[in-house]
C-alpha positions in Angstrom: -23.1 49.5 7.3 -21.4 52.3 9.2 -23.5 53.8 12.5 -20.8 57.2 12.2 -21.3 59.7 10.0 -18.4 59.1 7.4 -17.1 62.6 7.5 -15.3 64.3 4.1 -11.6 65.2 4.1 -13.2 69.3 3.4 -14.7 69.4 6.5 -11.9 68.7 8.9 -9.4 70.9 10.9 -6.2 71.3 9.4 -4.5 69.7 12.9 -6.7 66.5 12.3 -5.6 66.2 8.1 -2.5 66.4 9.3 -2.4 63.2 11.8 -4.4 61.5 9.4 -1.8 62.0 6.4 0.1 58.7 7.2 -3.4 57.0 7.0 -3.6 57.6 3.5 -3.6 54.7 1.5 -3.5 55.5 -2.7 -3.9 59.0 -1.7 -7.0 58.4 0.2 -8.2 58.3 4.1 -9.7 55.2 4.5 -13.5 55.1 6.1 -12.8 54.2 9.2 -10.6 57.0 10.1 -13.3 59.4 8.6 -15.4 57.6 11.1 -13.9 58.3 14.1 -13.1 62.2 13.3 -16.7 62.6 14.1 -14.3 63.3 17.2 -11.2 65.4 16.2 -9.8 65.5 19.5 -10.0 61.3 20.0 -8.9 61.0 16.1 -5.8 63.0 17.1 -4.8 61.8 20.4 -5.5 58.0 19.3 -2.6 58.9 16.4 -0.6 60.2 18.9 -0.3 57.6 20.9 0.2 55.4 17.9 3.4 57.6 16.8 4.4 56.9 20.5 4.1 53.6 19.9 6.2 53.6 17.0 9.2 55.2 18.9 8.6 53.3 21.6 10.7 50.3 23.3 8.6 47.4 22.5 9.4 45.5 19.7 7.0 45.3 16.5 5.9 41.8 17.1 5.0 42.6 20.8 2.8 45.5 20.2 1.1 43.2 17.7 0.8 40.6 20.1 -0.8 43.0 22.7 -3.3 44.3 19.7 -4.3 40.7 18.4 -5.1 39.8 22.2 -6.8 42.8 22.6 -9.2 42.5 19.8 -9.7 39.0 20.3 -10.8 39.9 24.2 -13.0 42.2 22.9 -14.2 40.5 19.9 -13.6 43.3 17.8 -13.6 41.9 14.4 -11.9 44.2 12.5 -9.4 44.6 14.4 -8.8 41.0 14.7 -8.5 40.8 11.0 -5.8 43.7 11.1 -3.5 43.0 13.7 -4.2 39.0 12.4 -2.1 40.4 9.2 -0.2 42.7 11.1 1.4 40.1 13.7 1.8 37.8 10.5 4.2 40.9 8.9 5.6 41.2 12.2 6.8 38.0 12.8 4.3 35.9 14.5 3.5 32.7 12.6 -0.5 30.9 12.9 0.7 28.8 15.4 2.1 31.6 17.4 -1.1 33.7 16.9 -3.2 30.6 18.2 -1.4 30.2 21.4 -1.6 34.3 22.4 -5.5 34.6 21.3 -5.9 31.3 23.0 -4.0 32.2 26.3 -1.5 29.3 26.1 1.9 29.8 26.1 4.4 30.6 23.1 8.2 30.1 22.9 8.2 33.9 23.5 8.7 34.5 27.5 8.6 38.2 26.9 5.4 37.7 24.7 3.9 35.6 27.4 4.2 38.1 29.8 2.9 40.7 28.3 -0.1 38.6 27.0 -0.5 37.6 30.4 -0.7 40.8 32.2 -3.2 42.1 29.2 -5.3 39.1 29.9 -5.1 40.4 33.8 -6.2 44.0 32.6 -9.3 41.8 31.1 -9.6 39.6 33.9 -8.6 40.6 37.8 -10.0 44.0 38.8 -7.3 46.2 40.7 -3.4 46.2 40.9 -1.5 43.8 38.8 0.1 40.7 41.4 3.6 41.0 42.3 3.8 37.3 40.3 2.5 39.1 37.0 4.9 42.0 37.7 7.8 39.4 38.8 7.6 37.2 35.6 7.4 40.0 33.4 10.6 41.7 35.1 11.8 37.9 34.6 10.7 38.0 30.7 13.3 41.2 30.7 10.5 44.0 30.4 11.6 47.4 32.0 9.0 50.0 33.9 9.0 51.9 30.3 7.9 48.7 28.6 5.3 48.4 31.5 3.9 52.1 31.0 4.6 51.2 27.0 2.1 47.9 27.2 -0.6 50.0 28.9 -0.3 52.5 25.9 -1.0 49.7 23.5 -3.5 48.7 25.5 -5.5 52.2 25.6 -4.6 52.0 21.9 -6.1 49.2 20.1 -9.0 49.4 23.1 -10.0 53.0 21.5 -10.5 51.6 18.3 -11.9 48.1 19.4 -15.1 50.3 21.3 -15.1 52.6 18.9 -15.7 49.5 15.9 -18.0 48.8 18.3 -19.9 51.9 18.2 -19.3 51.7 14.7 -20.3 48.1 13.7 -17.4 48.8 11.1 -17.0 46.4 8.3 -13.9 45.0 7.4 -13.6 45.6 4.0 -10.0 46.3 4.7 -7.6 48.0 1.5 -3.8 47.0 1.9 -2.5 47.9 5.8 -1.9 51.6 6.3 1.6 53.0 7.1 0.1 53.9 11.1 -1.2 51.5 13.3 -4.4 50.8 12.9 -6.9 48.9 15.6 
């Protein structure tokens, strides 16, 4: 059962309806979402980074990679059942999936470097090593994939704690049109 007050469509702002429209799934927000707009402000700025994300540099399957890592870190459950679907659509196969929540490598060098320096976010306090950054500029990632892999990170980390907070069930309907963690 849900810790958040599931909150009705009526009482929200109009700015907050609005970045939850791509949520919508058979015309309706899904729980979760309602969930978190007990904070507007968070609700909204989570989205935003997600439509960042969308735009961004980092390929579909990479973002997903970051996100099923993330939520296997943090043992976020429903999240791990999302992005577990997700990074299936995306283009990573079981095997694949194994290997990144399992921290062994993949055929993917730019998928083990990113998976690596998430694991260091995790893992080793303070600035990344000039190895980490070396084999990622090796794996072909640019400074705006860098910035773009801590966004992802903040991302699906929002909505890991926040399940937390939550203890949100994962009755999950079909995957929304916007990322969800």
């Amino acid at each position: 059962m849900a810790r958040l007050q599931t909150r009705d469509e009526s009482s929200l702002s109009a700015e907050c309806l609005a970045a939850l429209e791509p949520t919508r799934i058979g015309g309706k927000i899904a729980d979760v979402y309602l969930q978190f707009s007990n904070s507007e402000a968070s609700t909204i700025a989570y989205l935003a980074m997600e439509k960042s994300l969308r735009s961004a540099s980092l390929a579909e399957l990479e973002i997903e990679a970051i996100k099923l890592l993330v939520s296997e870190i943090t043992q976020c459950d429903y999240c791990l059942s999302t992005h577990t679907m997700k990074s299936r659509k995306a283009g990573i196969d079981k095997p694949m999936q194994m290997a990144i929540r399992g921290g062994q490598p993949t055929s993917n060098a730019r998928v083990d470097a990113l998976t690596a320096i998430v694991r260091a976010f995790f893992n080793q306090p303070g600035a990344l090593s000039d190895q980490l950054l070396g084999d990622a500029r090796d794996a072909g990632l640019t400074d705006q994939e860098l910035v773009e892999t801590a966004m992802a990170v903040s991302a699906i980390f929002f909505t890991n704690i926040t399940n937390h907070i939550n203890s949100t069930e994962m009755t999950l309907p079909a995957a929304p049109s916007v990322e969800q963690g």
